[in-house]
BATORSE-378130 format. One record per atom (N, C-alpha, C): residue in three letters; x, y, z; residue number from 1; atom name. Coordinates in Angstrom, 2 decimals, m for minus. Atoms other than C-alpha are relative to their C-alpha. Layout:
<nodes>
+------+---------+---------+---------+------+------+
! resn !      c1 !      c2 !      c3 ! resi ! name !
+------+---------+---------+---------+------+------+
!  Ala !       X !       Y !       Z !  NUM !   CA !
...
+------+---------+---------+---------+------+------+
</nodes>
This chain:
<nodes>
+------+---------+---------+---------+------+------+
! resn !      c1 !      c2 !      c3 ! resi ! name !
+------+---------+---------+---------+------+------+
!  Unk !   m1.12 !    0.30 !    0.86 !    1 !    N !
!  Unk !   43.49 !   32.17 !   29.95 !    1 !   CA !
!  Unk !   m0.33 !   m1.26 !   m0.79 !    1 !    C !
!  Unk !    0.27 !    1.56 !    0.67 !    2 !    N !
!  Unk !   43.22 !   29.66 !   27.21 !    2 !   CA !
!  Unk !    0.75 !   m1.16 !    0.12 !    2 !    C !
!  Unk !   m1.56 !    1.13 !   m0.08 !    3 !    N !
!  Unk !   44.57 !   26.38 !   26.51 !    3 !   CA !
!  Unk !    1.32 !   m0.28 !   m0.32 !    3 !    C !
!  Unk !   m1.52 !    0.01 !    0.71 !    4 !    N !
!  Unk !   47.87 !   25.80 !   25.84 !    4 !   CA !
!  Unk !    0.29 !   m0.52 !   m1.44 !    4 !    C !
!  Unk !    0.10 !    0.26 !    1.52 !    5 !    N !
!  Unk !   49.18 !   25.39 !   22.02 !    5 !   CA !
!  Unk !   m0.19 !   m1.88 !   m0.02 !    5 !    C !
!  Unk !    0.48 !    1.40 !    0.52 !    6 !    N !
!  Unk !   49.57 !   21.40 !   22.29 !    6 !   CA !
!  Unk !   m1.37 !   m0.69 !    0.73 !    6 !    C !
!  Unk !    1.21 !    0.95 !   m0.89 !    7 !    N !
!  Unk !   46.51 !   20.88 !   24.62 !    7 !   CA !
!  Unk !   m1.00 !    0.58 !   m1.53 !    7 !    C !
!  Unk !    0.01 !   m0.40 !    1.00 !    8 !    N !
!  Unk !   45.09 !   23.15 !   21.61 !    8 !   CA !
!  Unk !    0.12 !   m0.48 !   m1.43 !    8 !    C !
!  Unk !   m0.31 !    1.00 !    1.32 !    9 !    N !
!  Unk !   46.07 !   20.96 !   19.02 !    9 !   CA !
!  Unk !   m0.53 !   m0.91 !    0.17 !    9 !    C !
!  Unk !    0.76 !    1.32 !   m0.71 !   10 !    N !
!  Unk !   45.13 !   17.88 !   20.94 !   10 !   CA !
!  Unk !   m1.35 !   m0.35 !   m0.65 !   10 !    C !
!  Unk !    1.00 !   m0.16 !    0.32 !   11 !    N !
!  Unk !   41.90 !   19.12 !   20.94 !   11 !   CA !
!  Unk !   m0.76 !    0.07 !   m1.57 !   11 !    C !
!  Unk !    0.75 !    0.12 !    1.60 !   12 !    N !
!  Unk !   41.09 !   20.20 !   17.25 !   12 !   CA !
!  Unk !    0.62 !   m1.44 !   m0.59 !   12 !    C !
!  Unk !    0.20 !    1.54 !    0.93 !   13 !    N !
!  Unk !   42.52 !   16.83 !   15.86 !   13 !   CA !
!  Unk !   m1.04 !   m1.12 !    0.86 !   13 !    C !
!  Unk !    1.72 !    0.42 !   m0.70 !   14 !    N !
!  Unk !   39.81 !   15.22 !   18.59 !   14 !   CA !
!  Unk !   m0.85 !   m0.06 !   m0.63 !   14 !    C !
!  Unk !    1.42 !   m0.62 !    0.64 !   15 !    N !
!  Unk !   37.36 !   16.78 !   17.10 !   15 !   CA !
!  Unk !    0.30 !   m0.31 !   m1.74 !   15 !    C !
!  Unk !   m0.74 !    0.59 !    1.34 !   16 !    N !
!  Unk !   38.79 !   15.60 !   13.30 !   16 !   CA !
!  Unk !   m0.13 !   m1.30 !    0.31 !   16 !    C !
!  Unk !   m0.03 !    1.80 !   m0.27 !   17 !    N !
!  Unk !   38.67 !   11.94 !   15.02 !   17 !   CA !
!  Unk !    1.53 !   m0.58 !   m0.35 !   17 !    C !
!  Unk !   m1.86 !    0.30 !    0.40 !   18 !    N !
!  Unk !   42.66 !   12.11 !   14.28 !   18 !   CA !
!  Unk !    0.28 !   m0.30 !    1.75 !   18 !    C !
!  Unk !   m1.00 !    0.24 !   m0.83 !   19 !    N !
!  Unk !   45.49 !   10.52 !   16.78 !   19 !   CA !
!  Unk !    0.52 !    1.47 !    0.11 !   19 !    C !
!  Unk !   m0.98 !   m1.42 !   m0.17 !   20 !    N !
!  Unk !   47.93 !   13.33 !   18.43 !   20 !   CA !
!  Unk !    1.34 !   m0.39 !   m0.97 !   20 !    C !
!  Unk !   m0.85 !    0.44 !    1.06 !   21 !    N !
!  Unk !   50.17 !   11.74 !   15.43 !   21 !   CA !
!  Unk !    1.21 !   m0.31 !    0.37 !   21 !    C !
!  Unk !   m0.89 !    1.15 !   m0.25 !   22 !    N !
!  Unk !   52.29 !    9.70 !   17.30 !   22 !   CA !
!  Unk !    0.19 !   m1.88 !   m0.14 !   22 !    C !
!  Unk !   m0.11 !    1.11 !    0.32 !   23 !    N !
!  Unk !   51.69 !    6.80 !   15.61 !   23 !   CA !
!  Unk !    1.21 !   m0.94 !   m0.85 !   23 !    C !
!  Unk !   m1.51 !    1.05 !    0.93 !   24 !    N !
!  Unk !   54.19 !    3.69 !   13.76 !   24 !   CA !
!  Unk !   m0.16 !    0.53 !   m1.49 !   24 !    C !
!  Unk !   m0.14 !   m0.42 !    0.86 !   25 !    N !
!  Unk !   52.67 !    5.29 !   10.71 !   25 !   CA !
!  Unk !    0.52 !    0.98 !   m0.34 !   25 !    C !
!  Unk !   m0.86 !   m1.41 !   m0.41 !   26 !    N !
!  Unk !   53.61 !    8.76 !   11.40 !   26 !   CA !
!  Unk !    1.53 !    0.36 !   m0.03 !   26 !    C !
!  Unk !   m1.37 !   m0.69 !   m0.32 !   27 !    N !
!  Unk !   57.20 !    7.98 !   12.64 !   27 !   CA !
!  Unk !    0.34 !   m1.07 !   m1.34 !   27 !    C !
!  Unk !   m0.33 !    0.34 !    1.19 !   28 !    N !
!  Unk !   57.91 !    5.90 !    9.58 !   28 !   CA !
!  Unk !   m0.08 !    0.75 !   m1.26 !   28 !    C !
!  Unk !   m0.15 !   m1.34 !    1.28 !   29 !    N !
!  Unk !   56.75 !    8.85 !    6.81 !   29 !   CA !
!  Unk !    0.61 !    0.74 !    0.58 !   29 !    C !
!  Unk !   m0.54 !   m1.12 !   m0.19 !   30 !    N !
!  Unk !   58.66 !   10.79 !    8.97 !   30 !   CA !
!  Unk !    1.56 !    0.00 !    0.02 !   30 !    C !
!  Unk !   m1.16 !    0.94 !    0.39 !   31 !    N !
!  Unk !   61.43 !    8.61 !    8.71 !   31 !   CA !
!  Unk !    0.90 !   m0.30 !   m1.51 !   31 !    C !
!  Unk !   m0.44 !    0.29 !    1.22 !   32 !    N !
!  Unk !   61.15 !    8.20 !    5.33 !   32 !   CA !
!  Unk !    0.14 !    1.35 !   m1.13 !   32 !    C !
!  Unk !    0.14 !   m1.13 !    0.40 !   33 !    N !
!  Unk !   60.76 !   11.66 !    4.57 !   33 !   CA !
!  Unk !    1.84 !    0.67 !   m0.14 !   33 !    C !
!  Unk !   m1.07 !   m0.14 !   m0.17 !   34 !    N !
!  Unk !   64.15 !   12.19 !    6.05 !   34 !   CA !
!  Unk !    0.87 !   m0.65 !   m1.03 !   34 !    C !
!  Unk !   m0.70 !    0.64 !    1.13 !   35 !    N !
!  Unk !   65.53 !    9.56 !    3.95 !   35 !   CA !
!  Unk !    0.35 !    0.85 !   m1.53 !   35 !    C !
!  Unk !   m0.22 !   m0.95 !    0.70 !   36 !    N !
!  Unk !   64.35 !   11.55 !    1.07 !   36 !   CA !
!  Unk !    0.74 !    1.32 !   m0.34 !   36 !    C !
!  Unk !   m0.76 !   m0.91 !    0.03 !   37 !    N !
!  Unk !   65.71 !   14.19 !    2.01 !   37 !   CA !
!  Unk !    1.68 !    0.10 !    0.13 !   37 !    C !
!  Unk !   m1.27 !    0.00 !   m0.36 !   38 !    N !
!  Unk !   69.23 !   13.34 !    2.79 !   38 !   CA !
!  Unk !    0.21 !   m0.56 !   m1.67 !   38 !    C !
!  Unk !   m0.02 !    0.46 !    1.89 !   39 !    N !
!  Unk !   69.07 !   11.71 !   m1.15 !   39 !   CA !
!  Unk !   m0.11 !    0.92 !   m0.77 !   39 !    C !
!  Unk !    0.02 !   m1.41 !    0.72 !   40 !    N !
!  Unk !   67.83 !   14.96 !   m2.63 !   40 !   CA !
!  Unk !    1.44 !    1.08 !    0.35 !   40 !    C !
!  Unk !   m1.60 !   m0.91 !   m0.11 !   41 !    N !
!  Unk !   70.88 !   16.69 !   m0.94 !   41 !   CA !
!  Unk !    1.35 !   m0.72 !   m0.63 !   41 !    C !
!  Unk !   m0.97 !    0.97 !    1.16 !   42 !    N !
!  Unk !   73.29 !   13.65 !   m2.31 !   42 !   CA !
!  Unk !   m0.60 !   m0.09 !   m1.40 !   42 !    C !
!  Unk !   m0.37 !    0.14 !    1.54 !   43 !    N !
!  Unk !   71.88 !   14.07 !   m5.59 !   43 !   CA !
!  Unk !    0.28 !    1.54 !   m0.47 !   43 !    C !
!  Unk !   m0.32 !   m1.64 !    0.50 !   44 !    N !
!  Unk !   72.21 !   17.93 !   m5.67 !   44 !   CA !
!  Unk !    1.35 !    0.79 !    0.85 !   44 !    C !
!  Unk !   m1.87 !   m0.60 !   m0.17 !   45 !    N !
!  Unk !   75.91 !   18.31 !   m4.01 !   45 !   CA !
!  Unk !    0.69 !    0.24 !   m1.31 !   45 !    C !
!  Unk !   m1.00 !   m0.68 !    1.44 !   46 !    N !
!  Unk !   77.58 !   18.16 !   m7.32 !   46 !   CA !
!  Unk !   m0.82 !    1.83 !   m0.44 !   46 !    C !
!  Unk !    0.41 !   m1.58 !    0.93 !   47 !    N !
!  Unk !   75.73 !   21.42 !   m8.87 !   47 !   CA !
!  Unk !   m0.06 !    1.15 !    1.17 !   47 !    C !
!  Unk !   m0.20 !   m0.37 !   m1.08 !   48 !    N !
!  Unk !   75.36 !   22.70 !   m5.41 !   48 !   CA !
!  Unk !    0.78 !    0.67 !    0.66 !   48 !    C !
!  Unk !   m0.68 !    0.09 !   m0.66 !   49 !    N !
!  Unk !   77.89 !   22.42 !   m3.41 !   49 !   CA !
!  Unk !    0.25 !   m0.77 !    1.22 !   49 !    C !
!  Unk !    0.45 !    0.91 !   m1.38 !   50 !    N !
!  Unk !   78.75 !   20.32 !   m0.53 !   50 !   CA !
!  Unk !   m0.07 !    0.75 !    1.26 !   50 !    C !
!  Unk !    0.14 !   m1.26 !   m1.49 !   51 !    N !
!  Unk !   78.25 !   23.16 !    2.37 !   51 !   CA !
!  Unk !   m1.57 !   m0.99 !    0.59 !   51 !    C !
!  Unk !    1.02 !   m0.14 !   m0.97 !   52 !    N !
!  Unk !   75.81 !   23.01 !    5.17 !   52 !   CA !
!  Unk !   m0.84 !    0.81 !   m1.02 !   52 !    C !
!  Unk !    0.75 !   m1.38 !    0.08 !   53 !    N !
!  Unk !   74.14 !   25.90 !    3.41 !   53 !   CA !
!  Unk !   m0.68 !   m0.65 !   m1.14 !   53 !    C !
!  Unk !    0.12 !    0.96 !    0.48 !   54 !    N !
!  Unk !   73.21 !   23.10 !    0.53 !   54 !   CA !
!  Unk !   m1.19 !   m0.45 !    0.50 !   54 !    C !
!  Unk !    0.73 !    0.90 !   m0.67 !   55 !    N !
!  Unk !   71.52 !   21.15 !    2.73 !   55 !   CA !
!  Unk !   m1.03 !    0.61 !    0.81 !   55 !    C !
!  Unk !    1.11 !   m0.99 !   m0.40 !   56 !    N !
!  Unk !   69.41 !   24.05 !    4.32 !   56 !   CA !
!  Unk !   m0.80 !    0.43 !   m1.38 !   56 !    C !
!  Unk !    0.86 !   m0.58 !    1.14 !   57 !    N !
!  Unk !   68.17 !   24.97 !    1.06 !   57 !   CA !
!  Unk !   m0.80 !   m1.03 !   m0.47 !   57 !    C !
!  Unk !    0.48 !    0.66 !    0.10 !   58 !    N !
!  Unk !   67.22 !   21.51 !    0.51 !   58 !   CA !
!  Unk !   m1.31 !   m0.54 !    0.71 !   58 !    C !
!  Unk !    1.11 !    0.08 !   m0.76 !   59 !    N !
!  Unk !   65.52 !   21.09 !    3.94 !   59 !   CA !
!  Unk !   m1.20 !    1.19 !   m0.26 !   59 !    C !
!  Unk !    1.17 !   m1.48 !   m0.45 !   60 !    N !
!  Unk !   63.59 !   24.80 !    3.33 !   60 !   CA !
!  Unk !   m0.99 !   m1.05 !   m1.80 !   60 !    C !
!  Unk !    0.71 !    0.45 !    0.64 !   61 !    N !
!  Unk !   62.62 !   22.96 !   m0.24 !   61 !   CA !
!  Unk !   m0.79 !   m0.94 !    0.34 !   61 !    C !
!  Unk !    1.06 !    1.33 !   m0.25 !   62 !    N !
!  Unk !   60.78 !   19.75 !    0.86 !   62 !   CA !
!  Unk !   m0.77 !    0.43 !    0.91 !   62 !    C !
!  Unk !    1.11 !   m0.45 !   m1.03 !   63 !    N !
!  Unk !   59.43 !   21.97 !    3.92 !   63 !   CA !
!  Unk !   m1.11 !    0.67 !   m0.91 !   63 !    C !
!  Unk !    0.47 !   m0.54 !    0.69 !   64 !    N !
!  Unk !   58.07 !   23.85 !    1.31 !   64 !   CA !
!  Unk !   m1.15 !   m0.81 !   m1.01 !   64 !    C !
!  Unk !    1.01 !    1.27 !    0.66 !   65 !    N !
!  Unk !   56.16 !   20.88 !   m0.44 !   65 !   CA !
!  Unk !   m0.04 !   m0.91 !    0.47 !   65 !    C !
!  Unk !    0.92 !    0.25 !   m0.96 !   66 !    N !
!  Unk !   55.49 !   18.95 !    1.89 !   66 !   CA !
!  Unk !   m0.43 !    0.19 !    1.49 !   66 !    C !
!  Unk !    0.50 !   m0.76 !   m1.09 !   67 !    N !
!  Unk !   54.86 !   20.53 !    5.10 !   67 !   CA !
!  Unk !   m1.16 !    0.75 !   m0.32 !   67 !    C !
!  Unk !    0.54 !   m1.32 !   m0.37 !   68 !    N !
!  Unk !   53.41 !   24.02 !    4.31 !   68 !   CA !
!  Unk !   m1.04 !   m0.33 !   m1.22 !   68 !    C !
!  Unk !    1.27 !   m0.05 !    0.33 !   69 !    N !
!  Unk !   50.70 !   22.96 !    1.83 !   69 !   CA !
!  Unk !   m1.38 !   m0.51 !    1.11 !   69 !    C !
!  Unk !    0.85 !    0.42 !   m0.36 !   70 !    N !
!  Unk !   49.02 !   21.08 !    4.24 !   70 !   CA !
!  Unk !   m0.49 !    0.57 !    1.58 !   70 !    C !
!  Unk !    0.54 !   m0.85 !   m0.93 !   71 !    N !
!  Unk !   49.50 !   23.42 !    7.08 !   71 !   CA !
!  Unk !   m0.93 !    1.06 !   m0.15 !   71 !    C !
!  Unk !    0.52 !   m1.23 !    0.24 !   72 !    N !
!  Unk !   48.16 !   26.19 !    5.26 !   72 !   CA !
!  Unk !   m1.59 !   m0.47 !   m0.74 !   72 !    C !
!  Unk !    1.30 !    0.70 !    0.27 !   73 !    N !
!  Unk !   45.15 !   23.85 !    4.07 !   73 !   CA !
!  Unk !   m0.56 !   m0.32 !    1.40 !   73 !    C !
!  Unk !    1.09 !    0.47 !   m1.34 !   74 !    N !
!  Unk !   44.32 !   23.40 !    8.15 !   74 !   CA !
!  Unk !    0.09 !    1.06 !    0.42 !   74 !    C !
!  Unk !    0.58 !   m1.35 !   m0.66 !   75 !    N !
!  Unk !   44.52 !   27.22 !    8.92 !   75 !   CA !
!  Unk !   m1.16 !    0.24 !   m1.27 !   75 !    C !
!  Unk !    0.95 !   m0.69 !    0.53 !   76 !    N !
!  Unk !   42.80 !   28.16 !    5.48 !   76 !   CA !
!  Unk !   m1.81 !   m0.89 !    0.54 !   76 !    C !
!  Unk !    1.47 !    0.87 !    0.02 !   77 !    N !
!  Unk !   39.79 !   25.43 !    6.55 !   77 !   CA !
!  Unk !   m0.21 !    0.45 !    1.79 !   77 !    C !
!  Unk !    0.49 !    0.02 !   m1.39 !   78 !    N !
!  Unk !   39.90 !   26.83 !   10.52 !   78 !   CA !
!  Unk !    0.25 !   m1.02 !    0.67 !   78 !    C !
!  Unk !   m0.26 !    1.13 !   m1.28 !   79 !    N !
!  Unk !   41.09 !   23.71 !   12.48 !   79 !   CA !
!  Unk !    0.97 !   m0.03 !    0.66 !   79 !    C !
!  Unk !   m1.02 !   m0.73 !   m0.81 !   80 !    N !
!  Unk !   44.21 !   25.03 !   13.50 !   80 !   CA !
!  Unk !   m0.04 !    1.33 !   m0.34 !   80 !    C !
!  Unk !    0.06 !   m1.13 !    0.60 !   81 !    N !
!  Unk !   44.68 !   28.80 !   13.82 !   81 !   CA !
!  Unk !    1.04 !    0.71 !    0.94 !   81 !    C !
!  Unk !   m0.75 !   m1.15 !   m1.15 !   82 !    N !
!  Unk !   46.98 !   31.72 !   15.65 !   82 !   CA !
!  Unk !    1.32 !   m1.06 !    0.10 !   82 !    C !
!  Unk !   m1.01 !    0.51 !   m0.87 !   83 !    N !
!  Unk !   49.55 !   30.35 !   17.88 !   83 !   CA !
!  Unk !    0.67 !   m1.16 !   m0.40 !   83 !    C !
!  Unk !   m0.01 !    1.57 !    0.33 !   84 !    N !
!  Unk !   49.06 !   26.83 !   16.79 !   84 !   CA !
!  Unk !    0.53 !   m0.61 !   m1.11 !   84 !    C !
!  Unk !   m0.84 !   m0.01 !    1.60 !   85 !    N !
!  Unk !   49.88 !   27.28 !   13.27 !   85 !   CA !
!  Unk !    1.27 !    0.38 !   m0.46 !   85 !    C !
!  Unk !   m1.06 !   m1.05 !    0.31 !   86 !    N !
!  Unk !   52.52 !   29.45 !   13.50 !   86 !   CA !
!  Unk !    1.22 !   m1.08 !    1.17 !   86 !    C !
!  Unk !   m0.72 !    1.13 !   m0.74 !   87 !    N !
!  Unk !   54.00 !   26.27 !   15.91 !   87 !   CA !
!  Unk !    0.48 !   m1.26 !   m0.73 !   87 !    C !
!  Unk !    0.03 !    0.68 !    1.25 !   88 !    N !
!  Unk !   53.13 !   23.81 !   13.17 !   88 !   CA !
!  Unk !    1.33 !    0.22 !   m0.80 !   88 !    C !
!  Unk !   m0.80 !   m0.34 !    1.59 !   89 !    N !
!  Unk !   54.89 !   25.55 !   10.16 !   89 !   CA !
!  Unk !    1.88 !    0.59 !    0.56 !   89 !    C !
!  Unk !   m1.64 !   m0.28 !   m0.35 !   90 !    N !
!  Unk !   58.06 !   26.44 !   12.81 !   90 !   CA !
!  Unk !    0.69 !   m1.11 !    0.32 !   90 !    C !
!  Unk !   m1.10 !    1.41 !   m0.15 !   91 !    N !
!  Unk !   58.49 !   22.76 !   13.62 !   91 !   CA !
!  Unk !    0.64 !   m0.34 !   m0.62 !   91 !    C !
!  Unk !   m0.05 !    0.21 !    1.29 !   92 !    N !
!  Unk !   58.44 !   22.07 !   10.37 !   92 !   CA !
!  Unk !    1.09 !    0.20 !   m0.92 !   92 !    C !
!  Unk !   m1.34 !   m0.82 !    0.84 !   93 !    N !
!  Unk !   60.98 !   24.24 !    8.92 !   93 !   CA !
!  Unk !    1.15 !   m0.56 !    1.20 !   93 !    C !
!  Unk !   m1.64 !    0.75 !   m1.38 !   94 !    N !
!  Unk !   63.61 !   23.12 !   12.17 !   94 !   CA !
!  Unk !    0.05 !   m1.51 !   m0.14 !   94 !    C !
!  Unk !    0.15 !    1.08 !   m0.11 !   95 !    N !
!  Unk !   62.61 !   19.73 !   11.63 !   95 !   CA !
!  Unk !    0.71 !   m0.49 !   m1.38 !   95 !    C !
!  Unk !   m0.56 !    0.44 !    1.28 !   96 !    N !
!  Unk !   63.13 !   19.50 !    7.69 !   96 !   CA !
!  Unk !    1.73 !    0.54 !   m0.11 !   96 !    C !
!  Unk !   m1.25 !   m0.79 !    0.72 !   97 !    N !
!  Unk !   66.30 !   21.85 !    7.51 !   97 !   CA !
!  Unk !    0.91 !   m0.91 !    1.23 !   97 !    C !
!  Unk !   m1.04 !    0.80 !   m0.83 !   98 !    N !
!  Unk !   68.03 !   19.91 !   10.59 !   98 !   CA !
!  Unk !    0.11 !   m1.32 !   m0.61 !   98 !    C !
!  Unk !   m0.37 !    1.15 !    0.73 !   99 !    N !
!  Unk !   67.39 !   16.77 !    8.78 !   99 !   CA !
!  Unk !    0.87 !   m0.04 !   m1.11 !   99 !    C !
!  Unk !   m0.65 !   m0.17 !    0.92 !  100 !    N !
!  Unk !   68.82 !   17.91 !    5.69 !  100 !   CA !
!  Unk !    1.67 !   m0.07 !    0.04 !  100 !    C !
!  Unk !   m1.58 !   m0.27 !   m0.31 !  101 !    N !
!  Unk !   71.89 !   19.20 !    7.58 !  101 !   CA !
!  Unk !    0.76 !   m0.93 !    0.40 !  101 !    C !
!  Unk !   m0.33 !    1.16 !   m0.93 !  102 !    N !
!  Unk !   72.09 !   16.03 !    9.47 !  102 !   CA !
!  Unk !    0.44 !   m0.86 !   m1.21 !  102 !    C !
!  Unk !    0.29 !    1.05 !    1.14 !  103 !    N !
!  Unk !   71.43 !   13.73 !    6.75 !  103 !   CA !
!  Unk !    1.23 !    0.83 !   m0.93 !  103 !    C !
!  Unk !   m0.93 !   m0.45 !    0.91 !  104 !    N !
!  Unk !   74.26 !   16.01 !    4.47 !  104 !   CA !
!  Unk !    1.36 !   m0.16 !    0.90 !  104 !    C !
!  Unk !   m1.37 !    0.12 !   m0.57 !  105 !    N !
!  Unk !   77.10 !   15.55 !    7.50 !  105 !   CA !
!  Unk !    0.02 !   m1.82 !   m0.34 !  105 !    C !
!  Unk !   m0.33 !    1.95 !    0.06 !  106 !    N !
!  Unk !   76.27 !   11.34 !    7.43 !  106 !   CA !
!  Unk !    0.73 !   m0.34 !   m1.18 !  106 !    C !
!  Unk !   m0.71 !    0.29 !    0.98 !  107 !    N !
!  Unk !   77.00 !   11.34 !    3.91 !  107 !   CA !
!  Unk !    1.27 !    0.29 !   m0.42 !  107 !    C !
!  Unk !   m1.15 !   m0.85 !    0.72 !  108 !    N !
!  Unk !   79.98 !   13.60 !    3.60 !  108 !   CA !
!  Unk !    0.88 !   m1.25 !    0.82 !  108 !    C !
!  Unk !   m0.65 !    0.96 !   m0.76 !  109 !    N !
!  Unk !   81.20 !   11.09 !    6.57 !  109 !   CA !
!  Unk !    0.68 !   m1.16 !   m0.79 !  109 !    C !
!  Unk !   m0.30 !    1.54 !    0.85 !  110 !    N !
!  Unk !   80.34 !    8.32 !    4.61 !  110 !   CA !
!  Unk !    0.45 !   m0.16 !   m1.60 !  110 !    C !
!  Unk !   m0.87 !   m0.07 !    1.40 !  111 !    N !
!  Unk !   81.93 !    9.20 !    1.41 !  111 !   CA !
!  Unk !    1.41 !    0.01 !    0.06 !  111 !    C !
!  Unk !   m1.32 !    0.73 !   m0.52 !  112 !    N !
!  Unk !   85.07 !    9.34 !    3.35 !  112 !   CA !
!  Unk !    0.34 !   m0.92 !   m0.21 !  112 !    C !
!  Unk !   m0.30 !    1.30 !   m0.08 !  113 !    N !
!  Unk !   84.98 !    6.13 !    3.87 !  113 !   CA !
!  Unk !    0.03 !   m0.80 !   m1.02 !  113 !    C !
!  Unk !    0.01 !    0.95 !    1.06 !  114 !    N !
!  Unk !   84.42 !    4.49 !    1.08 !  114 !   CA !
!  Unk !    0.93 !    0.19 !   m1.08 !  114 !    C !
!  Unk !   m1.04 !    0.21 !    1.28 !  115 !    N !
!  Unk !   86.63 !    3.74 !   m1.66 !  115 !   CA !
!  Unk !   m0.72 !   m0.06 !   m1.25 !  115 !    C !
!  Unk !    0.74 !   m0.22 !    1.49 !  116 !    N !
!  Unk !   84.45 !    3.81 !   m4.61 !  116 !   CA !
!  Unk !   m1.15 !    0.93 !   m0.56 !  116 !    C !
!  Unk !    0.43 !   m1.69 !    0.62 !  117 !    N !
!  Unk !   83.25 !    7.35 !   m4.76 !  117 !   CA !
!  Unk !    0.47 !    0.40 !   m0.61 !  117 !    C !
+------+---------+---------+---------+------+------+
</nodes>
């Protein structure tokens, strides 16, 4: 039986001379990614709408440019493949579209609140 998908991963960024990408750089673009994204959904509520469903379309867009080029640049080059990829590009999409959704309830919160919206 083989290795498991993150021992699997582990391994090919090893062999790349990459971290398992838990680094301060990492969680800060990933941080700031979010940011972005909760801004792209506050600047596209007006034409939009303010729904959840908004803010999924937003997260599937930014997964869409930046995620899945660069996943599909480490299956088309062989360093991730199968299982591994198809783990990748599902974080990815749960990761961006929950942020979106997340990041679209803070604001609706916080527009409540404020008086000069």
């Amino acid at each position: 039986m083989g290795p498991s998908l993150p021992g699997a991963l582990a391994e090919a960024l090893e062999d790349l001379g990459l971290t398992d990408g838990l680094t301060p750089g990492n969680i800060a673009l990933r941080l700031g990614m979010g940011g972005v994204t909760a801004w792209l959904y506050a600047a596209s509520r007006r034409r939009l709408g303010p729904t959840p469903f908004t803010a999924f379309r937003i997260g599937l867009a930014v997964w869409f440019v930046a995620y899945a080029p660069p996943i599909w640049a480490l299956g088309g080059r062989g360093v991730v493949s199968g299982g591994a990829l198809t783990m990748l590009a599902a974080w990815g999409l749960v990761e961006t579209t929950l942020a979106a959704i997340v990041g679209g309830a803070v604001h609706r919160r916080l527009r409540r609140r404020t008086a000069y919206y």
